[in-house]
C-alpha positions in Angstrom: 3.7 22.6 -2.3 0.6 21.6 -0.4 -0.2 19.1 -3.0 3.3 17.8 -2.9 3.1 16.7 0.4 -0.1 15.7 1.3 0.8 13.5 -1.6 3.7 12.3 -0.3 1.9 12.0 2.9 -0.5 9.4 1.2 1.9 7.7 -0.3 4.0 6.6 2.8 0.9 5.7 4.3 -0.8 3.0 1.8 2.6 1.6 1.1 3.3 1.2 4.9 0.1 0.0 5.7 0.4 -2.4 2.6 3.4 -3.5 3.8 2.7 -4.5 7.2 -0.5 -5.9 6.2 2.0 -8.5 4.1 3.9 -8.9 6.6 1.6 -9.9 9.1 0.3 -11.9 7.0 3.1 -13.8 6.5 4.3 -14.0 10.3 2.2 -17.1 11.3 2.1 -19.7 8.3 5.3 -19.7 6.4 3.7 -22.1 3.0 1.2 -23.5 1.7 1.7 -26.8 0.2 5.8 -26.1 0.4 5.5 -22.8 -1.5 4.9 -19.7 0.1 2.2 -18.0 -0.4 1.2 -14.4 1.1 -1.6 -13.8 -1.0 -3.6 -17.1 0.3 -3.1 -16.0 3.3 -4.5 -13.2 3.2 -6.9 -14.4 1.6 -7.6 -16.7 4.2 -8.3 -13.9 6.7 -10.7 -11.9 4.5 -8.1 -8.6 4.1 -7.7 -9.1 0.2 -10.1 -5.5 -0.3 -7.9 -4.1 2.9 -4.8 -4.2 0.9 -6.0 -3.3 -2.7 -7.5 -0.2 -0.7 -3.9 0.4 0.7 -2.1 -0.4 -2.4 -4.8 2.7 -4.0 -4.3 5.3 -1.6 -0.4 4.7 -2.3 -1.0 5.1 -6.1 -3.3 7.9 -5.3 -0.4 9.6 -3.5 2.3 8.9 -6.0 0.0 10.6 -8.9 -1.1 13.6 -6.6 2.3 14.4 -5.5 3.7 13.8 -8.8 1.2 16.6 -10.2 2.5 18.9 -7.7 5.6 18.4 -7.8 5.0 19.7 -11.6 2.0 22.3 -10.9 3.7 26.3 -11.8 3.6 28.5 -8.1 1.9 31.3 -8.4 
């Protein structure tokens, strides 16, 4: 049970963090060239290894709450 929601904690905390980090991102220049682009922008500002390391911790949450949610009690 403890593994299930620390892992669940994770989770909701990369994908959150991931998500405002895109959505910041996005707040102040709307395209690039006529397309959008959210990736160039950030980019642009350097946070490209911010949001891969978000985007991990929420993977890393998914797969440890995911082997608790399947881990026998004792």
């Amino acid at each position: 049970m403890k593994k299930l929601l620390f892992g669940m904690m994770l989770f909701c905390s990369g994908s959150l963090s991931a998500a405002m980090l895109l959505a910041g991102s996005m707040a102040n220049d709307w395209t690039l060239n006529g397309q959008p682009s959210a990736l160039w922008n950030i980019s642009r500002y350097g946070l490209l290894p911010a949001l891969y390391i978000f985007l991990g911790l929420a993977v890393l949450g998914l797969v440890i709450a995911v082997w608790g949610l399947f881990e026998p009690e004792k």
